[in-house]
MARLUMKOL-282477 format. One record per residue (C-alpha): residue number from 0; residue in three letters; x, y, z. Coordinates in nm, 3 decimals. Example, Ala and Ser with C-alpha at 12.3 -4.5 7.8 and 13.67 -1.06 7.14 Angstrom:
! residues 2
(0,ala,(1.230,-0.450,0.780)) (1,ser,(1.367,-0.106,0.714)) 
***
This chain:
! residues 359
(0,unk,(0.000,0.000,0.000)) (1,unk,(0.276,0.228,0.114)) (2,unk,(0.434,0.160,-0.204)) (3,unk,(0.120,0.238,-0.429)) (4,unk,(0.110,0.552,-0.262)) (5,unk,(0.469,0.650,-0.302)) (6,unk,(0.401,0.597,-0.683)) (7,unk,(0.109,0.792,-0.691)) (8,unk,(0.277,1.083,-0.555)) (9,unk,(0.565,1.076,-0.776)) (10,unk,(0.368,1.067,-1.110)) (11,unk,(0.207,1.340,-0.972)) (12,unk,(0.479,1.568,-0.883)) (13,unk,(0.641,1.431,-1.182)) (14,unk,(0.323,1.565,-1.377)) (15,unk,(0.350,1.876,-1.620)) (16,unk,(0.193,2.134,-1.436)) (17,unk,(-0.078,2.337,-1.685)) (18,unk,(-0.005,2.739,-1.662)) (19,unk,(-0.271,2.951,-1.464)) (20,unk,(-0.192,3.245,-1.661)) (21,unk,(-0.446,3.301,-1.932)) (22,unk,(-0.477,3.636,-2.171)) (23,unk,(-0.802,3.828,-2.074)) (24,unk,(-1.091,3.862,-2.290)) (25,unk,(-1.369,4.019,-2.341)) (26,unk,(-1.721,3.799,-2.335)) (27,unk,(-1.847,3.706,-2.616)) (28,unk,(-2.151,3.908,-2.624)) (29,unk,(-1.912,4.235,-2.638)) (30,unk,(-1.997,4.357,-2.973)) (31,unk,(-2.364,4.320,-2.921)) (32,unk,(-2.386,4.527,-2.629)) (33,unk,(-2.144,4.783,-2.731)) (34,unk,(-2.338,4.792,-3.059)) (35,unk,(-2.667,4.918,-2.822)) (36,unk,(-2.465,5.134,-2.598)) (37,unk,(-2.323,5.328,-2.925)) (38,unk,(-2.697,5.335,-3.056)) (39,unk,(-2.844,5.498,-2.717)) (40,unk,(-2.537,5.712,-2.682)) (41,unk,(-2.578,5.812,-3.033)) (42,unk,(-2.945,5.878,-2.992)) (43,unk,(-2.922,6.103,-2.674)) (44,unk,(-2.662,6.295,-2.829)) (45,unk,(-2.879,6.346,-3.130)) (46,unk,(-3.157,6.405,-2.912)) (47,unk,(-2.946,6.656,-2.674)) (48,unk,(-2.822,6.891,-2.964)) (49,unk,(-3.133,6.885,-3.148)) (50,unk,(-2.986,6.700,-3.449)) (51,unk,(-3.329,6.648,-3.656)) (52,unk,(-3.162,6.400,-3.918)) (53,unk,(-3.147,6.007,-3.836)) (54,unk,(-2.852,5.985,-4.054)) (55,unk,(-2.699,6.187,-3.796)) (56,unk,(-2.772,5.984,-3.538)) (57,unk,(-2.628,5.681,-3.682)) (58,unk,(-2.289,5.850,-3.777)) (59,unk,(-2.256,5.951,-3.474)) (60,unk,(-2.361,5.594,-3.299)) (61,unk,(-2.076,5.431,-3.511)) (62,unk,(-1.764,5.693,-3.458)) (63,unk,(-1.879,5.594,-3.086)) (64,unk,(-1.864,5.226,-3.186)) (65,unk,(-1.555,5.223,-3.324)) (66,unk,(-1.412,5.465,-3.081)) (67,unk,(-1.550,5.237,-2.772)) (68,unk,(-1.441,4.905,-2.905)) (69,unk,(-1.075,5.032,-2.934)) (70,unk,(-1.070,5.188,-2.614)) (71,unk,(-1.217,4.938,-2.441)) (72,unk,(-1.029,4.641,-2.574)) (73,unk,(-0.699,4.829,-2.525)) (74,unk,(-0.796,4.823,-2.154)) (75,unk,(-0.883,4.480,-2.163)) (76,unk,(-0.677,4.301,-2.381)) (77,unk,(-0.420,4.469,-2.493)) (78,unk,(-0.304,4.716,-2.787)) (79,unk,(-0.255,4.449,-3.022)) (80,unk,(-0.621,4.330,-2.969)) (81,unk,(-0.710,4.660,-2.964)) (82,unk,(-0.574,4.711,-3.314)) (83,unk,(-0.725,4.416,-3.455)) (84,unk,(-1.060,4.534,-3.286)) (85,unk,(-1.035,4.827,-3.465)) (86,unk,(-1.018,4.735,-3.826)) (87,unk,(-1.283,4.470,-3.772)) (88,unk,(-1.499,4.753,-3.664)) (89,unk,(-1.430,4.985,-3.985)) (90,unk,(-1.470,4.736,-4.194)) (91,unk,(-1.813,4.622,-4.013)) (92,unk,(-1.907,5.002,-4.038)) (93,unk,(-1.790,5.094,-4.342)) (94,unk,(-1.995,4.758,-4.464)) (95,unk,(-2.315,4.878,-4.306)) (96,unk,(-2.273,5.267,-4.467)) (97,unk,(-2.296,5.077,-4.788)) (98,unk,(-2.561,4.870,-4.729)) (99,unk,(-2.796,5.103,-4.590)) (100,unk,(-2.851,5.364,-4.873)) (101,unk,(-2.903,5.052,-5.091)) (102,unk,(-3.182,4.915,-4.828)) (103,unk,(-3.342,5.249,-4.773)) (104,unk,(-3.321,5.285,-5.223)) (105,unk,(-3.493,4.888,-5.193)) (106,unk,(-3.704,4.980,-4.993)) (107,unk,(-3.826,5.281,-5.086)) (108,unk,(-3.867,5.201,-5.462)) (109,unk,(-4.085,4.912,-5.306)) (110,unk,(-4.299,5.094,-5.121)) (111,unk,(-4.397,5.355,-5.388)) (112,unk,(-4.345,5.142,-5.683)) (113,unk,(-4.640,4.909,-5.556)) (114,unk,(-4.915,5.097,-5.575)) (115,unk,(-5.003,5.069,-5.898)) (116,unk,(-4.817,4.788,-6.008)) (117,unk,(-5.050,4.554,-6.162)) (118,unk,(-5.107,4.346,-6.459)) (119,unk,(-5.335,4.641,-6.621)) (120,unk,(-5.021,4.850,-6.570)) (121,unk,(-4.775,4.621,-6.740)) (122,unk,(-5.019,4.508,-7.009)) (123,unk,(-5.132,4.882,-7.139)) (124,unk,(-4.925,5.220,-7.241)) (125,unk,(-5.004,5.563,-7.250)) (126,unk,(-5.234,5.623,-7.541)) (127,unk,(-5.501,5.832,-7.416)) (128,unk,(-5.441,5.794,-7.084)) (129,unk,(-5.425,6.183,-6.900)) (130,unk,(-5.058,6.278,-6.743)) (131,unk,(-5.224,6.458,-6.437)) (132,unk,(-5.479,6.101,-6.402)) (133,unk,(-5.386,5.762,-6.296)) (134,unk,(-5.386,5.456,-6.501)) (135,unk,(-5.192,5.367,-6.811)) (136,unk,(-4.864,5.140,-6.780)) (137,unk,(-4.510,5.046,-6.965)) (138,unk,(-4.601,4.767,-7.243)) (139,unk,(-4.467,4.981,-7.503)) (140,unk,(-4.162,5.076,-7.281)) (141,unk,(-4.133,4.702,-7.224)) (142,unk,(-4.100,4.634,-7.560)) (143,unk,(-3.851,4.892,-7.611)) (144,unk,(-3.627,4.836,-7.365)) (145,unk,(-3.634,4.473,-7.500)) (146,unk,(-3.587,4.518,-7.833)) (147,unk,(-3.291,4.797,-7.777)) (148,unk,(-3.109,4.579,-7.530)) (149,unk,(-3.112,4.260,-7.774)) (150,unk,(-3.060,4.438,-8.077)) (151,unk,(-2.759,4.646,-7.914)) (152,unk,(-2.653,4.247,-7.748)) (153,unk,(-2.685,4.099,-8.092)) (154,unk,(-2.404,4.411,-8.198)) (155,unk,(-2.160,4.394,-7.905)) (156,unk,(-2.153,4.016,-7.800)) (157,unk,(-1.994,3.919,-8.145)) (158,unk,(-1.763,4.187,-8.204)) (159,unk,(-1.653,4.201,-7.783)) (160,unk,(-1.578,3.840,-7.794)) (161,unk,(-1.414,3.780,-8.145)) (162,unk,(-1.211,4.118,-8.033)) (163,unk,(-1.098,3.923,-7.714)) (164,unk,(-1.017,3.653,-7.891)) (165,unk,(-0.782,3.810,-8.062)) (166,unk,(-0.622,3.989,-7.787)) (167,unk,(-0.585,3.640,-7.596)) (168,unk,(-0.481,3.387,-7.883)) (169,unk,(-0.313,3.603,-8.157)) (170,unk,(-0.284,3.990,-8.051)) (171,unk,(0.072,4.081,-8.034)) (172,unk,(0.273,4.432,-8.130)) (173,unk,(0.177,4.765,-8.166)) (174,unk,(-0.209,4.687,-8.291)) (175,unk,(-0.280,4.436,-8.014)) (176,unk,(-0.130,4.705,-7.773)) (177,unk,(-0.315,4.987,-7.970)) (178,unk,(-0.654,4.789,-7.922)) (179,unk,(-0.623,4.722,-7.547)) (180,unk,(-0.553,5.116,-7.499)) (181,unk,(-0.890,5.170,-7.684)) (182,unk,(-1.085,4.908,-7.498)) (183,unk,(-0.936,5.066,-7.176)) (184,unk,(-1.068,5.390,-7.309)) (185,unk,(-1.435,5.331,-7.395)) (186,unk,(-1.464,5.162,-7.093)) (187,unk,(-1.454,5.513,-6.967)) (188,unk,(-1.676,5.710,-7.192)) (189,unk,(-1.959,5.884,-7.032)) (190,unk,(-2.253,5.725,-7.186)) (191,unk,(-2.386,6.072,-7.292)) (192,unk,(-2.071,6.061,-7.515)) (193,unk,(-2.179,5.761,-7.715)) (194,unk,(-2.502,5.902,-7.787)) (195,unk,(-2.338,6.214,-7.894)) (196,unk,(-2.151,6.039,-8.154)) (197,unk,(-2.466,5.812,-8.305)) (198,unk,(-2.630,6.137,-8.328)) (199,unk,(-2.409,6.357,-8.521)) (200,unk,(-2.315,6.003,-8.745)) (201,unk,(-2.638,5.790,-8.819)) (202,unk,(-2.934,6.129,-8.743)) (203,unk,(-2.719,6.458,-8.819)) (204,unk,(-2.437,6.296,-9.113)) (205,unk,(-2.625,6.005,-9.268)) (206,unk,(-2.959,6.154,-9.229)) (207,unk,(-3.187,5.834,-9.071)) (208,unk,(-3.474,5.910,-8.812)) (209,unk,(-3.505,5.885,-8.439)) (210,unk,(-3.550,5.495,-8.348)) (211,unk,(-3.513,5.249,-8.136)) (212,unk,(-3.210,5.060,-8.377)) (213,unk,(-3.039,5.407,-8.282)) (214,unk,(-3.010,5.403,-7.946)) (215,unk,(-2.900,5.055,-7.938)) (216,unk,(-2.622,5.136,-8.175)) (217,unk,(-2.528,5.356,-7.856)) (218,unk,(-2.606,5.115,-7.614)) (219,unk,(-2.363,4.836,-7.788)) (220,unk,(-2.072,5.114,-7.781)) (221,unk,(-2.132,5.119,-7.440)) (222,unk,(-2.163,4.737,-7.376)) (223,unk,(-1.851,4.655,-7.609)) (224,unk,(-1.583,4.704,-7.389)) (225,unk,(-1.760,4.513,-7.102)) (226,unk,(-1.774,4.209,-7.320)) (227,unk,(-1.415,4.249,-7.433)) (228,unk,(-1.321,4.274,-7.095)) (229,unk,(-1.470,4.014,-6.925)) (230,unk,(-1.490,3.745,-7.213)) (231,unk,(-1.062,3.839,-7.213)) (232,unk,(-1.001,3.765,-6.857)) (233,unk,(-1.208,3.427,-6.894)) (234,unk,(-1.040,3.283,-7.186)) (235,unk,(-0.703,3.401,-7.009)) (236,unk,(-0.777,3.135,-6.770)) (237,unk,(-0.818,2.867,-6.983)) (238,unk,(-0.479,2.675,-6.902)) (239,unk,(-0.201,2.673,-7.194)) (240,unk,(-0.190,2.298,-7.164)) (241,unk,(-0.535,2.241,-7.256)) (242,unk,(-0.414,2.400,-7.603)) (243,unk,(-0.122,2.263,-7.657)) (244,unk,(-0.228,1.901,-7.611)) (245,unk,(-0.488,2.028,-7.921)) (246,unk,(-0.222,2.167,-8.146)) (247,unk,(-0.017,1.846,-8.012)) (248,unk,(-0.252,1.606,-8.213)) (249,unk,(-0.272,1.836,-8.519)) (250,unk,(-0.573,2.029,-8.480)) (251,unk,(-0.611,2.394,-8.646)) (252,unk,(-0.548,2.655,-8.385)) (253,unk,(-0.872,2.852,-8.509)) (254,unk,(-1.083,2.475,-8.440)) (255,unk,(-0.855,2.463,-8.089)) (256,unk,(-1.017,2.789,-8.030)) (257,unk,(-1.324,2.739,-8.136)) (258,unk,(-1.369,2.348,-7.982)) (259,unk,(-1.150,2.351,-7.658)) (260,unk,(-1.040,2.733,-7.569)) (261,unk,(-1.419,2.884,-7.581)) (262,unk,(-1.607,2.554,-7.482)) (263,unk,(-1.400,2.574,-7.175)) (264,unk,(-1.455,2.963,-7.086)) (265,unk,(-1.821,2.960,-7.217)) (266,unk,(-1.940,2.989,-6.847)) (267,unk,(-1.757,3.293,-6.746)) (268,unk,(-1.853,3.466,-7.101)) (269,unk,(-2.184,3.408,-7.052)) (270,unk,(-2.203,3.552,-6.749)) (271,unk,(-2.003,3.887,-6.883)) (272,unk,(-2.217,3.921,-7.146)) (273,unk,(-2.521,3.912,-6.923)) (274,unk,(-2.335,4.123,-6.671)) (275,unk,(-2.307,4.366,-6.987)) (276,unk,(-2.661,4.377,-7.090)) (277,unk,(-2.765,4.439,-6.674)) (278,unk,(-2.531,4.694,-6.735)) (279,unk,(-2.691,4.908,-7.010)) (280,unk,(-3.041,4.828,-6.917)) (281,unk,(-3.056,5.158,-6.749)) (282,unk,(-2.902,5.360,-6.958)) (283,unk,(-3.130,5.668,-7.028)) (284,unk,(-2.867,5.947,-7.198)) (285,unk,(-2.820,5.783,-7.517)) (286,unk,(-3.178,5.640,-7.481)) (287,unk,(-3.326,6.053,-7.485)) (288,unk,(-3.094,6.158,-7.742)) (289,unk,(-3.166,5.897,-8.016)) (290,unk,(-3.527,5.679,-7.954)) (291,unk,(-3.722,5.986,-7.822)) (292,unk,(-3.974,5.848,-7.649)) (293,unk,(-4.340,5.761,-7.761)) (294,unk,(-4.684,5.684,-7.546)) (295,unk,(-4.828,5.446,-7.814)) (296,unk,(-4.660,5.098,-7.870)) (297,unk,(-4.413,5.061,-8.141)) (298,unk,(-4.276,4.695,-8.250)) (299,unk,(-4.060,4.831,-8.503)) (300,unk,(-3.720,4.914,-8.362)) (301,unk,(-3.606,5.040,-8.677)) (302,unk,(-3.869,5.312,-8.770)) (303,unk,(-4.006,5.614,-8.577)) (304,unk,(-3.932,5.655,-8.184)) (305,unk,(-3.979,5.457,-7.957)) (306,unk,(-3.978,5.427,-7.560)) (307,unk,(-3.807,5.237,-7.333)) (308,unk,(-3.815,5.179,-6.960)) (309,unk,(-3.526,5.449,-6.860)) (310,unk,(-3.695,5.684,-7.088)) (311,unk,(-4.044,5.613,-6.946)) (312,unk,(-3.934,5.688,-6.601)) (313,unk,(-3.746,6.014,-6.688)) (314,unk,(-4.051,6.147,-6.890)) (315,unk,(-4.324,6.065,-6.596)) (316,unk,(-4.107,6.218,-6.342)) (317,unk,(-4.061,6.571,-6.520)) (318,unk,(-4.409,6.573,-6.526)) (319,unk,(-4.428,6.696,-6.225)) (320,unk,(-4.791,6.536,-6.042)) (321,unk,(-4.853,6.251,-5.823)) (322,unk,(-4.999,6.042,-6.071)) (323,unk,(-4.684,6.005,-6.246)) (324,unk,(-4.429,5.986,-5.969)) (325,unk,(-4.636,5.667,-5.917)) (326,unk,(-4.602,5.525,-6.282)) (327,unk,(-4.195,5.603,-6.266)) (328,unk,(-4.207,5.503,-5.929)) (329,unk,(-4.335,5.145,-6.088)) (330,unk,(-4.120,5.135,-6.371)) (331,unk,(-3.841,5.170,-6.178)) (332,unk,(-3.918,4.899,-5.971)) (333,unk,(-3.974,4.648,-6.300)) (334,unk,(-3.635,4.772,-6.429)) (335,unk,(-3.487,4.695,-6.066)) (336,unk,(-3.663,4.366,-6.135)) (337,unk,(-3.511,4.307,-6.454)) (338,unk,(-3.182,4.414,-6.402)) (339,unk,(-3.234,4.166,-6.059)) (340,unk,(-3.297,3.868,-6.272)) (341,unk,(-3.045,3.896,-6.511)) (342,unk,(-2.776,3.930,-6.223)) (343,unk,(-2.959,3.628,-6.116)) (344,unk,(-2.906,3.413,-6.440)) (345,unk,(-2.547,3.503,-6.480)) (346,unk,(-2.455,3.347,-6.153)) (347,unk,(-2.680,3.091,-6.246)) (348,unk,(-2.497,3.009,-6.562)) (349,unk,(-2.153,3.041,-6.364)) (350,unk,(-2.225,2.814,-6.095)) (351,unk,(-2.388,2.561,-6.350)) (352,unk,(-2.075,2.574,-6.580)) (353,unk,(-1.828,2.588,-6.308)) (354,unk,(-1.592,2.310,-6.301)) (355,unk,(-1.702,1.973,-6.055)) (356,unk,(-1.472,1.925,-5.828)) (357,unk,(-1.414,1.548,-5.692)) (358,unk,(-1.269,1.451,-5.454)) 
***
C-alpha cells in the first residue's frame, strides 16, 4: 500500500503542471452590447443637440462604436487586440454605410413602386391615358427596352468576344497594344458621349430618323468594352496545356479555339455578357438623345421613336404630379426587377458551368 502511494505521488509531482496564466478577454456578447450602448449614446446625443436628421444619429452611434471598441479592448486586452478590434470595426461600419442607402433605395422604390403595379399596368401604355390622371402602364416601354437591349446584345456580343479573342490567342505588337488602350478607353466614356456620336453620325451625317435601332447602336458602344473585358479575362484562364495538347494532335489553332479554348470559358462569357446587358439596361442618356420616347406601342425598332423603360421613367417624373411619380415610381421597380434577374441568371450560368470538383 505504502508503495502504491509512493508511486502515486511521484507521477504526480512528476506531472506537467498546466499554466494559470491566461490572456483576458472580453465575453463574447461584447460587440452586441457595445453595438446598443453606441446606438443609445448616439441617440441622446442626437436628441441633446437637437440634431433632426437620423442619418446623424447613426454617424454619430458608429464613430462611438468604433471609438468604444478600441478603447475598451486596449484596456482589456491589450493594444494588439485593440488594433485588430479596430479594423474589424471599420470594416463592419464601413460595410453597413454601404448597405444602408441601398436598403433604404430597396425599400423605398418598393414601397412607392407598388401601388399601382398591376397586370393592367404592365399590359397597357399611354395612349389616351391623361398625365395629371392615374392609369396607363409600360407595355410599349417594355418592348422597347427589350428590343434595344437585344438588338444592341446581338451588336456587341460578337464583335466584344471575337475582339478578345484576338487579344488572348493572336494579338501581339503595336495593334494588339493599340486595341487594349482603346478598350481601356471606352470603358470610360460617359454614356452621354456615345449618344453624342450616333447622333451627329447615323441622325445629323447620314440623315436616318429617331428609333429604337439608334439608341441601341449607342447602347452596344457602351456594352462593347464590357464584353471584351470580361470574355478576355475568362479565356485568359483557360490553361495553356489544354491547347497545346490540341495543337499536339494536329488540330487547327482557329478549331482549338473554337472546340477547346471557348467551350472551356463559355461559363464565365456568358455571365459577362449578361453582366453587360444588366449593365446598359438603365441607360437613359443615349436612350433621350436617339429613340425619343413615344406613349403608343411601337414593334418596329427600326422606324419612328420609340420608348423604353429608362426613358419612361425620366418622362413621368418631369411631369411633375402625383400620378406620375407613381407610374416612374413602378417602372423603376420592373427595371430593378429586370436588371435583378439577369444578375440572377449570370450566376446561375456560372455556378452551372463551373468546373465539378471530386474529390
Amino acid at each position: 500500500m505504502n508503495d502504491i502511494m509512493v508511486d502515486k505521488t511521484t507521477d504526480f509531482a512528476s506531472a506537467p503542471k498546466t499554466s494559470t496564466l491566461r490572456q483576458p478577454r472580453l465575453p463574447a456578447w461584447s460587440p452586441i452590447g457595445l453595438v446598443a450602448l453606441s446606438v443609445l449614446l448616439g441617440c441622446g446625443i442626437g436628441i441633446a443637440a437637437d440634431l433632426d436628421s437620423k442619418i446623424q444619429w447613426g454617424l454619430i452611434s458608429a464613430i462611438l462604436f468604433v471609438g468604444i471598441t478600441f478603447g475598451l479592448t486596449a484596456k482589456v486586452e491589450g493594444k494588439r487586440q485593440a488594433k485588430d478590434r479596430l479594423a474589424t470595426s471599420l470594416v463592419w461600419v464601413c460595410f453597413l454605410l454601404a448597405i444602408v442607402p441601398l436598403a433604404s433605395l430597396m425599400y423605398e422604390t418598393i414601397d412607392r413602386g407598388s401601388k399601382v403595379l398591376d397586370g393592367a399596368f404592365l399590359s397597357h401604355s399611354m395612349n389616351g391615358v391623361l398625365t395629371t390622371q392615374p392609369g396607363g402602364g409600360i407595355y410599349h416601354a417594355i418592348i422597347g427596352t427589350l428590343e434595344q437591349v437585344g438588338i444592341a446584345t446581338l451588336i456587341a456580343a460578337p464583335i466584344g468576344l471575337l475582339t478578345a479573342v484576338y487579344l488572348v490567342e493572336y494579338g501581339r505588337g503595336k495593334l494588339a497594344k493599340a486595341v487594349t488602350f482603346f478598350v481601356d478607353v471606352m470603358t470610360g466614356i460617359p454614356s452621354i458621349v456615345a449618344g453624342l456620336f450616333i447622333l451627329s453620325l447615323w441622325i445629323i451625317i447620314l440623315d436616318f430618323d429617331y428609333s429604337g435601332f439608334a439608341g441601341a447602336m449607342a447602347l452596344a458602344i457602351l456594352m462593347m468594352p464590357v464584353v471584351v473585358r470580361s470574355t478576355e479575362e475568362m479565356l485568359k484562364l483557360v490553361p495553356n496545356e489544354l491547347r497545346e495538347a490540341s495543337l499536339a494532335l494536329g488540330v487547327p489553332k482557329w478549331r482549338t479555339i473554337l472546340k477547346v479554348v471557348l467551350p472551356t470559358a463559355i461559363g464565365g462569357i456568358t455571365t459577362g455578357v449578361m453582366l453587360a446587358i444588366a449593365r446598359i439596361a438603365g441607360e437613359t442618356a443615349p436612350i433621350v438623345l436617339l429613340v425619343f420616347g413615344e406613349k403608343v406601342i411601337n414593334n418596329n425598332p427600326f422606324e419612328g421613336a420609340q420608348s423604353s423603360l429608362p426613358f419612361y421613367i425620366y418622362e413621368q417624373w418631369s411631369l411633375g404630379n402625383e400620378a406620375s411619380y407613381d407610374r416612374a415610381w413602378a417602372a423603376a421597380l420592373v427595371l430593378i426587377a429586370f436588371v435583378m434577374i439577369l444578375n440572377l441568371v449570370a450566376r446561375g450560368i456560372a455556378r452551372w458551368k463551373a468546373p465539378k470538383t471530386g474529390r
